[in-house]
C-alpha distance (Angstrom), angle and dihedral (degrees) to the residues before:
residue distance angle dihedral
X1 . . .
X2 3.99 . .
X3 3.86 116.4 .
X4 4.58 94.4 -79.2
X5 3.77 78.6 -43.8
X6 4.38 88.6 -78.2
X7 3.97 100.0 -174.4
X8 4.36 103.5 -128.7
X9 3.69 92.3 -177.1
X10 3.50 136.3 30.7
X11 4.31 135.4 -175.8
X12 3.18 128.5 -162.2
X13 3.94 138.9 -178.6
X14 3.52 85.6 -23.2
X15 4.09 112.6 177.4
X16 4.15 132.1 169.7
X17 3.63 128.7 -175.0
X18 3.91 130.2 -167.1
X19 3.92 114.4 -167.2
X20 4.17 91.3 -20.9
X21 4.15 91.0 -46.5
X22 3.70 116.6 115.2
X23 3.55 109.2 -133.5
X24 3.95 89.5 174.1
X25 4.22 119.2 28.2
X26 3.67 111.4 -170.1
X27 3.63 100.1 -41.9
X28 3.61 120.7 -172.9
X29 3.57 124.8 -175.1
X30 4.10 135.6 155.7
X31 3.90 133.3 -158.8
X32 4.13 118.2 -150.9
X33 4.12 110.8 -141.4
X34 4.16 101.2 -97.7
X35 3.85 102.5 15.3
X36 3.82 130.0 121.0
X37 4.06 92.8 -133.6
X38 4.29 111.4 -171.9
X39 3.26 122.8 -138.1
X40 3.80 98.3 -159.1
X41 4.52 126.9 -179.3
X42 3.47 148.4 103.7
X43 3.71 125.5 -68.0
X44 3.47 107.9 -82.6
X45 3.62 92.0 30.1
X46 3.37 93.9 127.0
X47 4.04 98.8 -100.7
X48 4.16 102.8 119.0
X49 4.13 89.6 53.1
X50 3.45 85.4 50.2
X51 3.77 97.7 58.5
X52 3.37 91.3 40.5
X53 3.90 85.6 60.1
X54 3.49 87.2 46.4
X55 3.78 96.4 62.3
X56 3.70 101.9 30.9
X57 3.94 99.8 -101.2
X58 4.10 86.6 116.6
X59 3.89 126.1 25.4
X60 3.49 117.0 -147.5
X61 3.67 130.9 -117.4
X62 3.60 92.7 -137.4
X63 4.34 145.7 12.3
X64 3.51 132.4 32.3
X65 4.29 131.7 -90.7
X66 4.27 113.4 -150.5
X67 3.45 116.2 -162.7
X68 4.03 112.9 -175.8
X69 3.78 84.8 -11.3
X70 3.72 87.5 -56.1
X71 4.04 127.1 131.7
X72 3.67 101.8 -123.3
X73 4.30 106.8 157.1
X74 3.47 100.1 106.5
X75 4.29 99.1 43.8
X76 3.55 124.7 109.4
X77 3.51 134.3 -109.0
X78 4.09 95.1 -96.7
X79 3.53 86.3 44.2
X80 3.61 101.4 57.9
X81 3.72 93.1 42.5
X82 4.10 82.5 54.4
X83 3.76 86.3 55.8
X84 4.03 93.2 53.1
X85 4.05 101.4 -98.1
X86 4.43 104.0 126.9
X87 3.67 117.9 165.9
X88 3.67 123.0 -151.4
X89 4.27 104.9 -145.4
X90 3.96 131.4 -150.8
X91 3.69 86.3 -122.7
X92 3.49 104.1 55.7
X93 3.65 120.2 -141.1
X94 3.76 120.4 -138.2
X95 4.03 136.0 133.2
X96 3.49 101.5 -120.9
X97 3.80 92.5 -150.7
X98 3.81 93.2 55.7
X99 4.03 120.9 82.5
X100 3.70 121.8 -110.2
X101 3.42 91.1 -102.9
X102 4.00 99.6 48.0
X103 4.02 85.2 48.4
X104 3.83 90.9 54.6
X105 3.89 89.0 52.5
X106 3.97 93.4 32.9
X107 4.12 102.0 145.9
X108 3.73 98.6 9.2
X109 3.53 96.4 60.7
X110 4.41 123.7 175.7
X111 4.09 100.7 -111.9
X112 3.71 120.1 -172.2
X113 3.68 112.1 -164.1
X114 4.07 90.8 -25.3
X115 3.82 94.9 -44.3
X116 3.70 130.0 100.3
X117 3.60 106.6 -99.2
X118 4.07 94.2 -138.9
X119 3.74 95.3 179.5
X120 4.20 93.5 50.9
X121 4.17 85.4 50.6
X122 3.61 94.3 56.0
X123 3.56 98.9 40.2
X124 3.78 96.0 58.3
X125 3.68 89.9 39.8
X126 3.83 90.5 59.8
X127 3.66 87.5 44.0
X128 4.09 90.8 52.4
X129 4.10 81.5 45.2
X130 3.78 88.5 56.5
X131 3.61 98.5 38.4
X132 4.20 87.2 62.9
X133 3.84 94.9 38.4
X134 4.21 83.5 -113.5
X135 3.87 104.2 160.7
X136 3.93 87.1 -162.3
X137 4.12 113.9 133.1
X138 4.14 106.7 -128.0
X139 3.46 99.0 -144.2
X140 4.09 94.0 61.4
X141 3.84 109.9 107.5
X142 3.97 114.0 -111.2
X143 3.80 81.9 -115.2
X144 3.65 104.3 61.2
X145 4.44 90.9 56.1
X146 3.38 129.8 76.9
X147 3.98 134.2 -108.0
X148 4.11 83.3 -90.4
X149 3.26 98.6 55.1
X150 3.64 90.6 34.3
X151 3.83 90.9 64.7
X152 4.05 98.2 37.4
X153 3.75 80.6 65.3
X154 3.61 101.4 49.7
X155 4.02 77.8 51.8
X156 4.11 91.4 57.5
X157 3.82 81.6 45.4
X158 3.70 95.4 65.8
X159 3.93 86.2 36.8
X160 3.85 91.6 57.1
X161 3.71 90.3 55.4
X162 3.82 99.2 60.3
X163 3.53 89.9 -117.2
X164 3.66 115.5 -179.0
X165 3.90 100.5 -172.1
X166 4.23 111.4 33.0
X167 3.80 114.7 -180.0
X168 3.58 115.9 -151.9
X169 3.67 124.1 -161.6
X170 3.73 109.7 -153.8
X171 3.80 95.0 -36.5
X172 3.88 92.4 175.9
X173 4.35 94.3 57.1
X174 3.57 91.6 97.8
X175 3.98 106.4 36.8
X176 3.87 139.3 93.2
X177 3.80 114.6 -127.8
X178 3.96 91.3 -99.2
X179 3.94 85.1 61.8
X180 3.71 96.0 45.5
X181 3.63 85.3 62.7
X182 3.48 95.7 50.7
X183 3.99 87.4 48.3
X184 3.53 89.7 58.4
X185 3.69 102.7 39.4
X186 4.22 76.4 59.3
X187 4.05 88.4 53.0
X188 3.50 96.4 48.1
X189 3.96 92.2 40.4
X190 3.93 89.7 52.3
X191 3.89 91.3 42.8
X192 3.56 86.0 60.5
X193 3.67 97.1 57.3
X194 3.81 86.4 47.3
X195 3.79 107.7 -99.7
X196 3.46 118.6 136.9
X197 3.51 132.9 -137.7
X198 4.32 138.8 -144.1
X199 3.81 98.5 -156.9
X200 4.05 111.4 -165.3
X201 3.68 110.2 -168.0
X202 3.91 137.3 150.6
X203 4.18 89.0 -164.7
X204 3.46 103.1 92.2
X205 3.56 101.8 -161.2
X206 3.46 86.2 59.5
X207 3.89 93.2 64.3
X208 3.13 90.3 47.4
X209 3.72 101.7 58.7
X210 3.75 96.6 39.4
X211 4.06 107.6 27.2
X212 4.09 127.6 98.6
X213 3.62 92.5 -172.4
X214 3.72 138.4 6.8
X215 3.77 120.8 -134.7
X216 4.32 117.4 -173.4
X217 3.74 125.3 -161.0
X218 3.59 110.2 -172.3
X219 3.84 118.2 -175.5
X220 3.54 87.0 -15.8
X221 3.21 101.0 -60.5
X222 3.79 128.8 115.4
X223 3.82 108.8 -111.8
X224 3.87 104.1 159.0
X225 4.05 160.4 -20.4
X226 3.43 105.5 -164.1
X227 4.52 121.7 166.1
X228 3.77 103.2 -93.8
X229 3.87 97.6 -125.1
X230 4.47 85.8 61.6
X231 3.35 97.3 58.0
X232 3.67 120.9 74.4
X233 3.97 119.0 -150.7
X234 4.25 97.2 -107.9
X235 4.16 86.6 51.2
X236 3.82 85.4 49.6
X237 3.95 96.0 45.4
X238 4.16 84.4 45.7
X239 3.54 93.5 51.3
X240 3.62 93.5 55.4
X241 3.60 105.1 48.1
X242 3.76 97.0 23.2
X243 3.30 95.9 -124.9
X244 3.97 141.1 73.8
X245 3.90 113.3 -93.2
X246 3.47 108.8 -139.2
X247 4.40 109.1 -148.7
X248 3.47 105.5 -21.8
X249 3.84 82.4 -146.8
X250 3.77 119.0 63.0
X251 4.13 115.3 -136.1
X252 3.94 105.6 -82.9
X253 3.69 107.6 -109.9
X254 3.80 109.3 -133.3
X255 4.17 117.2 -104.0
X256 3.94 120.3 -114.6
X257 3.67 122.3 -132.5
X258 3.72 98.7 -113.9
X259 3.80 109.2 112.0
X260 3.95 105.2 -135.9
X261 3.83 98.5 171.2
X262 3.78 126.8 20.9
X263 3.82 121.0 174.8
X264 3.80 125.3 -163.1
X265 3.50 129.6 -163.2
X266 3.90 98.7 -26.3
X267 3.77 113.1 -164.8
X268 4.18 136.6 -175.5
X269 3.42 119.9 160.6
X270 4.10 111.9 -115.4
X271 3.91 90.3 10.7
X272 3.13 122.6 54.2
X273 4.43 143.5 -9.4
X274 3.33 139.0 179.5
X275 3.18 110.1 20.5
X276 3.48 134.0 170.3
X277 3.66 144.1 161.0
X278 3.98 148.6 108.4
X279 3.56 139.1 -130.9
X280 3.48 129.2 -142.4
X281 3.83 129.2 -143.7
X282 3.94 115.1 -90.8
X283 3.97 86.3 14.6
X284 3.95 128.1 119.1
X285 3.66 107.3 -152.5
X286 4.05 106.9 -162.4
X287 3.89 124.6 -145.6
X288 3.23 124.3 -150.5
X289 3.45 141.8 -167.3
X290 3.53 148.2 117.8
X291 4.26 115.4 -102.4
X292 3.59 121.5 -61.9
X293 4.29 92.4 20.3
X294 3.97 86.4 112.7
X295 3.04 108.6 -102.8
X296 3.70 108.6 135.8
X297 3.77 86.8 41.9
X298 3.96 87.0 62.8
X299 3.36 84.6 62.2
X300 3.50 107.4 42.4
X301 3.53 82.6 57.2
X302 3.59 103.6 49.9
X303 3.88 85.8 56.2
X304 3.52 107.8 43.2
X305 4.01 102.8 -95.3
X306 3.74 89.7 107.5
X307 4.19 133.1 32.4
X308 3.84 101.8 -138.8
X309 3.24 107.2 -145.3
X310 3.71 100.2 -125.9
X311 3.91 142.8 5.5
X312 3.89 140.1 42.2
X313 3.83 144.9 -60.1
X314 3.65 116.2 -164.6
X315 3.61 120.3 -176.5
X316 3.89 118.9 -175.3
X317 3.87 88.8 -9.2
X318 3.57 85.1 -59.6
X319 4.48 116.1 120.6
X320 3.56 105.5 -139.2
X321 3.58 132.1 -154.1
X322 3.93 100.0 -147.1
X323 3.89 108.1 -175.8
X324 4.19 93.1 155.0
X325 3.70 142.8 23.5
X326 4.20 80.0 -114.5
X327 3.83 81.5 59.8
X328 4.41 89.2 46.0
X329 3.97 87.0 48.3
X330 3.65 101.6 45.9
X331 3.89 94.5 47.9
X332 3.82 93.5 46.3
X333 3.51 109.8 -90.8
X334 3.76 125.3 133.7
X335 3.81 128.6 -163.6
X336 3.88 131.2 -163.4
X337 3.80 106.8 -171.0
X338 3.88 120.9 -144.3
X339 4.03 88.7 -128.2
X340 3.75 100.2 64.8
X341 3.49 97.5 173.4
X342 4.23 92.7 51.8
X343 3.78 107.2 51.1
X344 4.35 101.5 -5.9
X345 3.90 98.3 76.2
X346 3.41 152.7 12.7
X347 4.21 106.0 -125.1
X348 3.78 89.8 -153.7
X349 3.82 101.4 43.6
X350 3.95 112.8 89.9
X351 3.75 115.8 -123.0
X352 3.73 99.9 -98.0
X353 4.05 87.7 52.7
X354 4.18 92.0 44.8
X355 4.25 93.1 46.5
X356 3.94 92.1 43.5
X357 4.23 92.4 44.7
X358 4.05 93.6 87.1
X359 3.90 86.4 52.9
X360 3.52 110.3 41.2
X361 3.94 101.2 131.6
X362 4.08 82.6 60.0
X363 4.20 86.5 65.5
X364 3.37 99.0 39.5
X365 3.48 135.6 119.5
X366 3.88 115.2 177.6
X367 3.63 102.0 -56.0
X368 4.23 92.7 -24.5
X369 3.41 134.1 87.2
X370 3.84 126.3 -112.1
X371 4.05 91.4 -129.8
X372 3.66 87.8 172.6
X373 4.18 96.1 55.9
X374 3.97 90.0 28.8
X375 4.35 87.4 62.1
X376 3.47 90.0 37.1
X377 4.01 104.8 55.9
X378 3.83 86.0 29.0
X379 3.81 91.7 58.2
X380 3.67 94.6 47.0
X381 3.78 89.4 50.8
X382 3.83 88.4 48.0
X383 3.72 94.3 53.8
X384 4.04 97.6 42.2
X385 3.91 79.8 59.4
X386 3.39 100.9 44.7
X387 3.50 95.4 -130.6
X388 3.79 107.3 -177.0
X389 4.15 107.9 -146.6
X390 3.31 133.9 131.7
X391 3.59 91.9 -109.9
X392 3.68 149.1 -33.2
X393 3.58 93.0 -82.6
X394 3.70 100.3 48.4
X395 3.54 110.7 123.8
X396 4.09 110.1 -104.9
X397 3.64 95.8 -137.1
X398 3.98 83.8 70.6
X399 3.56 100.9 56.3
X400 3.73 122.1 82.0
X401 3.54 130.0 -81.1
X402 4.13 91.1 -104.1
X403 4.23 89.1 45.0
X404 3.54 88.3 59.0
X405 3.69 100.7 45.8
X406 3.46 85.8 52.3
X407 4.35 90.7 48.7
X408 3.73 83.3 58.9
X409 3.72 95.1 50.5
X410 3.43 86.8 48.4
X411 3.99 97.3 53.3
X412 3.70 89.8 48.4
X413 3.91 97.9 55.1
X414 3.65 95.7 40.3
X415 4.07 84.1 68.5
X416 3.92 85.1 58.2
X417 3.96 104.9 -124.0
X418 3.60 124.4 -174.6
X419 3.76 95.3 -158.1
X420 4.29 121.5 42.3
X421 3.64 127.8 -165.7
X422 3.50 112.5 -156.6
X423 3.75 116.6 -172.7
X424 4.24 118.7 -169.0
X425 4.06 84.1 -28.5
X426 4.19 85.4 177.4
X427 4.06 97.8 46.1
X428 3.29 101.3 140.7
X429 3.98 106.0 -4.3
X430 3.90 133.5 120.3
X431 3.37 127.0 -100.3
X432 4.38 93.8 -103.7
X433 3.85 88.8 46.9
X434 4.33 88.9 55.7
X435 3.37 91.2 41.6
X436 3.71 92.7 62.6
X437 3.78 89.0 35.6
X438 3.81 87.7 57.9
X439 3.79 89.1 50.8
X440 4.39 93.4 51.4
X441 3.87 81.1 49.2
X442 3.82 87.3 50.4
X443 3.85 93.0 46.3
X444 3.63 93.6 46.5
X445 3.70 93.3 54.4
X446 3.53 89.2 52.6
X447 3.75 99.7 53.6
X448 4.16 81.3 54.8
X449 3.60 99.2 -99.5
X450 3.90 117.4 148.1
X451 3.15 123.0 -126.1
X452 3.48 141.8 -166.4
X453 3.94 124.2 -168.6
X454 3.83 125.3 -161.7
X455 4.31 108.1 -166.8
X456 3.64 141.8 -172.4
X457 4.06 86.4 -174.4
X458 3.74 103.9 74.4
X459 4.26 83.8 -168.4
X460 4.01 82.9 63.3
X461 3.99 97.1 45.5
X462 3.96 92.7 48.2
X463 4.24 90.9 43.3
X464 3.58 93.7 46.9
X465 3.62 115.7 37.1
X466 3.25 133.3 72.3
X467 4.09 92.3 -153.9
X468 3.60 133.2 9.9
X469 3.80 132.4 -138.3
X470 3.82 109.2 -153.9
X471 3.61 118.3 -156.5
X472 4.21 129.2 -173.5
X473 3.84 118.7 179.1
X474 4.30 96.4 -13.3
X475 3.54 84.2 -48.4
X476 3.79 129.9 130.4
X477 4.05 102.7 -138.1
X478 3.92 98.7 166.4
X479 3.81 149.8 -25.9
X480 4.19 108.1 -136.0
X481 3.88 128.8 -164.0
X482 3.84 114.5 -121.0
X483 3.88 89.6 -113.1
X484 3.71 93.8 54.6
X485 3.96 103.2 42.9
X486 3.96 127.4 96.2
X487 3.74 132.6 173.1
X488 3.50 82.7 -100.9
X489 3.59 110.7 52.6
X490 3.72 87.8 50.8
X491 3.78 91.8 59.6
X492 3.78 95.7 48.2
X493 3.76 86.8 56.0
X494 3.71 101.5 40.0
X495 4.17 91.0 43.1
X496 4.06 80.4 50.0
């Protein structure tokens, strides 16, 4: 129950325009003191303006924002984080050079007599630590811990500053299932001590777990907030895309016998051993695992990121020698990373420059290139994939989160692989954007491509594939047929 249901924030008639479009069209939206309130709909929906309302990165053309009964539209950022507002971002913000503990105080350092009073920093960091049952050491630089750990501080961050509201903006993208428990063991701690929470997630589950109430923007546009436990997951997909979706998962086309990729023996100290399995043309093989089993390092390894330190990778019947991602490209191998934004795409490039990058040599004349045949295979690409910009030569780093996964997919085919890795293809993209990810996937299959899937989402592993690799620790514990693989029998291997 929230605290006799005492609103802490209120919206009203709130509306945004870039260049004449309305990103935001008289939104209204309220928070209750100590509830976990969703704010659920497509990319593009209008949701990331609306934080950045919210905490006084934007101001809005129009309508008014109370916070404990207080106007608070027109503050700055600093302000607003003063007042007890902290938002927790997708891209997490840390120095990497700086400790744990001098990141979680960044800007409102402990002085003593005009010097940084080290010792008083990493005592109340530890305390903070404690406080969330976070068995993270604060002297570690942000550099040396991972993307979980990375974003369980930024959530101690918000903690340290006595917020009272804390946005988070899909918290969960970066963490094993042991972590999301941890995460929400945090939630439900800080709901108790009346702090409420804007949860942004695509994973519905998720929301469902965690969420009080459900609020949609759709094209944005205010459609509905609507108690959690009376709305049913297909009315919440509908209301998002304003539409029915049909099967989320598209019919499993069946695998060939040709062998594309067989791997014997596959060794790296620390991450992974033993492995061993094929893949079969027009067949997604899943992995699963929780974080840390190894299996992004599989990967890596398969295409060149990593030397393993021992076995084989035979492609077509073929052993290769893979020292490169070059190596990967030129043999037939294609690789979709889990960090997009890191090694995926260029930000600056436009999206005819980003698809045609894997391929250059193809467009190439001398040391020039073919503009003409790059914009023309580009723009076929671009239109088999639907990908909705306002042009080739929009800059990627504008489109949405699902547009660019789909840029990336596009720059990988256009090389002609017979063998994909995809690795968390979804992270981070609405539920109309995976659908027609799901269907590429689908088409590739069909053409007799091979594909391999690495997923967080065990719903997306056991839709998808047509086997499933389950890892626990680096270690191979068991390959399972569609027809014989459940949520659960993957987690009593991979918790093995």
């Amino acid at each position: 129950m929230h605290q006799a249901d005492e609103q802490i924030l209120r919206v009203n008639s709130l509306s945004k325009s870039f260049f004449g479009v309305k990103a935001l069209d008289n939104i209204h939206f309220d928070l209750k003191k100590g509830e976990v309130h969703a704010l659920m709909g497509e990319n593009g929906a209008g949701k990331s303006t609306f934080m950045k309302i919210l905490i006084g990165l934007l101001k809005a053309d129009s309508g008014s924002i109370s916070f404990n009964s207080e106007q608070i539209e027109n503050m700055d950022i600093h302000s607003i984080m003063q007042k007890g507002i902290s938002m927790i971002h997708q891209e997490i913000l840390m120095v990497p050079e700086l400790t744990v503990a001098q990141n979680i105080f960044l800007g409102r350092e402990i002085n003593r007599a005009y010097v940084l009073d080290e010792q008083a920093i990493n005592q109340q960091a530890e305390k903070i630590m404690q406080l969330m049952g976070l068995n993270i050491k604060v002297h570690t630089k942000a550099k040396h811990l991972s993307i979980a750990e990375l974003q369980l501080i930024e959530i101690a961050k918000a903690v340290s500053n006595n917020a009272r509201v804390i946005i988070m903006d899909e918290p969960s993208s970066a963490l094993s299932e042991k972590e999301v428990e941890i995460l929400f063991k945090i939630i439900h701690d800080l709901k108790s001590k009346g702090i409420s929470i804007i949860y942004i997630s695509h994973k519905m589950e998720e929301i469902y777990r965690i969420a009080d109430r459900i609020t949609v923007f759709r094209d944005g546009k205010f459609i509905i907030t609507k108690n959690s436990a009376d709305l049913d997951k297909n009315s919440l997909i509908s209301l998002m895309v304003g539409r029915e979706i049909e099967e989320l998962f598209p019919q499993n086309s069946t695998a060939q016998t040709e062998v594309v990729l067989k791997v014997k023996n596959l060794h790296k100290k620390g991450k992974f051993s033993d492995i061993n399995f094929e893949v079969c043309a027009g067949e997604v093989l899943g992995i699963a695992g929780l974080m840390g089993a190894g299996r992004t390092e599989i990967a890596r390894a398969i295409y060149g990121l990593d030397r393993p330190d021992s076995g084989e990778i035979h492609l077509k019947g073929k052993t290769l020698k893979i020292r490169s991602p070059k190596d990967a490209i030129k043999q037939g191998i294609g690789y979709v990373s889990e960090d997009r934004k890191a090694l995926g795409f260029i930000p600056e490039l436009s999206v005819k420059q980003n698809i045609s990058l894997s391929s250059l040599l193809n467009y190439s004349k001398g040391w020039f290139i073919d503009g003409q045949k790059e914009q023309k295979a580009s723009s076929i690409i671009a239109q088999q994939f639907k990908i909705r910009s306002s042009g080739l030569n929009q800059k990627v780093m504008n489109l949405s989160g699902g547009n660019q996964q789909k840029v990336i997919l596009a720059k990988v085919l256009l090389a002609s692989p017979c063998l994909i890795i995809l690795d968390e293809p979804t992270r981070g993209v609405d539920i109309g954007a995976k659908q027609e990810i799901y269907k590429l996937i689908r088409q590739l299959t069909e053409s007799g491509l091979a594909v391999i899937l690495i997923s967080s989402e065990l719903p997306e592993i056991l839709g998808l594939s047509n086997r499933i690799l389950v890892l626990s620790k680096g270690k191979q514990k068991t390959i399972l047929a569609q027809k014989e693989a459940s949520q659960e029998k993957i987690m009593q291997y991979a918790l093995h």
